[in-house]
NUKENU-909161 format. One record per residue (C-alpha): residue number from 0; residue in three letters; x, y, z. Coordinates in pm, 1 decimal. Each point is the difference from the previous one (the first is absolute). Layout:
{node NUM, "ALA", {X, Y, Z}}
...
% end
This chain:
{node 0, "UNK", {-2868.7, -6375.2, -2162.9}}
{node 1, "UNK", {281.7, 218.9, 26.9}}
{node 2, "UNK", {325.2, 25.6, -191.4}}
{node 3, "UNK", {368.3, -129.2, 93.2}}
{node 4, "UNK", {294.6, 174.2, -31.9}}
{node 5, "UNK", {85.0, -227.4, -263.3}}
{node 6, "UNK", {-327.5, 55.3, -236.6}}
{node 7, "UNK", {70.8, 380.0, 82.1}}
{node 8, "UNK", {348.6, -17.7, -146.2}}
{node 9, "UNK", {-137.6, -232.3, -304.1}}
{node 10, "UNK", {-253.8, 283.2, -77.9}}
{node 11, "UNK", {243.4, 270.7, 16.2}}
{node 12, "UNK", {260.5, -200.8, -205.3}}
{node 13, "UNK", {-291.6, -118.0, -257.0}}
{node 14, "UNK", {-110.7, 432.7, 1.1}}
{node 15, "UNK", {350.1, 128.7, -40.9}}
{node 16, "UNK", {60.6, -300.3, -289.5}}
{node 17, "UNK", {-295.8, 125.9, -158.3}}
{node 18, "UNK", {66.2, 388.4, 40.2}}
{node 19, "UNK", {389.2, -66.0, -141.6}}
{node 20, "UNK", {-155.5, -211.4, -354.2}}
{node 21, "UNK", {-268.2, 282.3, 12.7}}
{node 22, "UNK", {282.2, 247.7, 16.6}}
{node 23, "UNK", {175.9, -173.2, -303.8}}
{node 24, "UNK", {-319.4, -33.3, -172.6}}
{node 25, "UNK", {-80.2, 379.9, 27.8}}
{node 26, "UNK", {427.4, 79.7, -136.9}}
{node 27, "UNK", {-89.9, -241.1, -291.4}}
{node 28, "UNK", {-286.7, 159.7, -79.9}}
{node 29, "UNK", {138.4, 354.6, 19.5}}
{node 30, "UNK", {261.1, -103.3, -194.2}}
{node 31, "UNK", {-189.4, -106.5, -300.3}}
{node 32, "UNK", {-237.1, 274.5, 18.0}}
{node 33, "UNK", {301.4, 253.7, -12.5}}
{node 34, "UNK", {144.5, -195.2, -310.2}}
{node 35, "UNK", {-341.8, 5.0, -154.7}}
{node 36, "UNK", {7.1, 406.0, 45.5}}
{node 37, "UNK", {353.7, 9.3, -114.6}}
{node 38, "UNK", {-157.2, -195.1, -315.5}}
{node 39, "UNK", {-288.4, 238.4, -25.7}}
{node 40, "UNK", {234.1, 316.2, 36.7}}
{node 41, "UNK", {210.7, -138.8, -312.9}}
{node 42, "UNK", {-230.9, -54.9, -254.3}}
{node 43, "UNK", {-225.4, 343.0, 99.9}}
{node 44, "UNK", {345.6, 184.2, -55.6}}
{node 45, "UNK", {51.1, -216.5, -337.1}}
{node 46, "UNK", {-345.2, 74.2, -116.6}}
{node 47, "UNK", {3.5, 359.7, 113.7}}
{node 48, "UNK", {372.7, 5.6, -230.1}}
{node 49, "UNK", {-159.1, -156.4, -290.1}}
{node 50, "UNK", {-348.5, 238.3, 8.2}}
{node 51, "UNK", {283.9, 289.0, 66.8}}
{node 52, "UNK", {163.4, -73.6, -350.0}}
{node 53, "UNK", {-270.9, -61.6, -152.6}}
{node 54, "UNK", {-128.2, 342.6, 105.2}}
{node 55, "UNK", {276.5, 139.7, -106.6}}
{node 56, "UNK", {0.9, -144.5, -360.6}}
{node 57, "UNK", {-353.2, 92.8, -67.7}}
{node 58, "UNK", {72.0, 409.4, 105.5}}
{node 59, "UNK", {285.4, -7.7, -203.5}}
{node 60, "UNK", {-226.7, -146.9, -289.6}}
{node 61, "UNK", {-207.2, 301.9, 86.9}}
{node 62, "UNK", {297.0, 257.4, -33.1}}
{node 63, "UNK", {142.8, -132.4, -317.9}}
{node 64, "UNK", {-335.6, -1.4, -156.5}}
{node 65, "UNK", {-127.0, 346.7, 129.2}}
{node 66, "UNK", {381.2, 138.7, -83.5}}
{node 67, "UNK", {-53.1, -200.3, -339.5}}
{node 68, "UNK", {-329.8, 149.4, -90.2}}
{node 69, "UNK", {136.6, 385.4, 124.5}}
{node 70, "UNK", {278.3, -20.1, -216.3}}
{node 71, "UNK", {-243.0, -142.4, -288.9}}
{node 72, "UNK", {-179.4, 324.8, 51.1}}
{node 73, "UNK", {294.9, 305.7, 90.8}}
{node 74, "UNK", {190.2, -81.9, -352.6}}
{node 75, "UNK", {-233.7, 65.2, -221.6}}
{node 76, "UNK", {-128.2, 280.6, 241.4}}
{node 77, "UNK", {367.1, 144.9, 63.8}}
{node 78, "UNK", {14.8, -63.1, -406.9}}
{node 79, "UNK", {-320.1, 237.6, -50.4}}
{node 80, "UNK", {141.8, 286.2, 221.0}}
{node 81, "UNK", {316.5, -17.1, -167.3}}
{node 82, "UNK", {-185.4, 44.7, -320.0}}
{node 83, "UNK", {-222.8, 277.4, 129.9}}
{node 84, "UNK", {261.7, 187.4, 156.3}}
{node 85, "UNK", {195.5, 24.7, -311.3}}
{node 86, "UNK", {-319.0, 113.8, -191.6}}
{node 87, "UNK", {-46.6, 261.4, 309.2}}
{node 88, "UNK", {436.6, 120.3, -109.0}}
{node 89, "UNK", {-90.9, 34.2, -363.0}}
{node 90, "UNK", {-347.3, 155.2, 55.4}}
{node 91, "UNK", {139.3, 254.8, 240.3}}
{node 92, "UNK", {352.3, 65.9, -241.0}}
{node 93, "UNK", {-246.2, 111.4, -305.0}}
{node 94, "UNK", {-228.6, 204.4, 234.7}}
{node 95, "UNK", {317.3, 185.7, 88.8}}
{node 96, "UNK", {103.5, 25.4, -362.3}}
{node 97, "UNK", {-403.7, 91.3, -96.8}}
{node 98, "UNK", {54.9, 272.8, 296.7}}
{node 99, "UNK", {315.7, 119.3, -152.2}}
{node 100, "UNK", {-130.2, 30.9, -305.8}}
{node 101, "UNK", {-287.7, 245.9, 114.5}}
{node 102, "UNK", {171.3, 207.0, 201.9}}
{node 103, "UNK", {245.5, 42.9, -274.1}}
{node 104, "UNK", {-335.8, 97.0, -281.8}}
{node 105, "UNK", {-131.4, 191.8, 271.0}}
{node 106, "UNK", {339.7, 192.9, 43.9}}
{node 107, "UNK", {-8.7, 67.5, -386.4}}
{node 108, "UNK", {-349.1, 117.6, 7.8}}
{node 109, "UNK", {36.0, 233.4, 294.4}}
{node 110, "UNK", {301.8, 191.0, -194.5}}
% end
């Protein structure tokens, strides 16, 4: 049994239907997939935003505290050198007087 012209043209009108709703098919189904990714993109970028700030609020919890806790520590530090250093002014002001005072009882001895 061979084919007619006729079934021949059938087939290729019944292949080229079926290639064209295959075609639209295929567009549909690109088209939702790239909406889909569009959709994915958005919330990644939202929920890389949101871990971004909340990153950011924790290490500046981290540098008040730290900046907190130094500054707890440097005033009475800072406080405790002031103190000593003034000790160190007075301490060295009556050496020099003590010194004075030698050189002036060793001057009167050696005359």
């Amino acid at each position: 049994m061979s084919l007619t012209d006729q079934d021949r043209s059938w087939i290729a009108e019944q292949l080229r239907e079926m290639q064209t709703r295959i075609a639209e098919q295929l567009g549909e189904m690109q088209a939702g997939i790239a909406g889909q990714l569009r959709e994915v993109e958005t919330r990644s970028a939202e929920q890389l935003r949101e871990m971004e700030t909340r990153f950011e609020m924790r290490i500046e919890r981290v540098e008040t505290t730290l900046l907190t806790e130094f500054h707890k520590w440097a005033s009475p530090a800072e406080a405790r050198a002031r103190t000593r250093a003034a000790v160190l002014r007075v301490t060295d002001l009556e050496m020099e007087q003590l010194s004075h005072r030698v050189k002036a009882l060793e001057d009167r001895k050696a005359s």
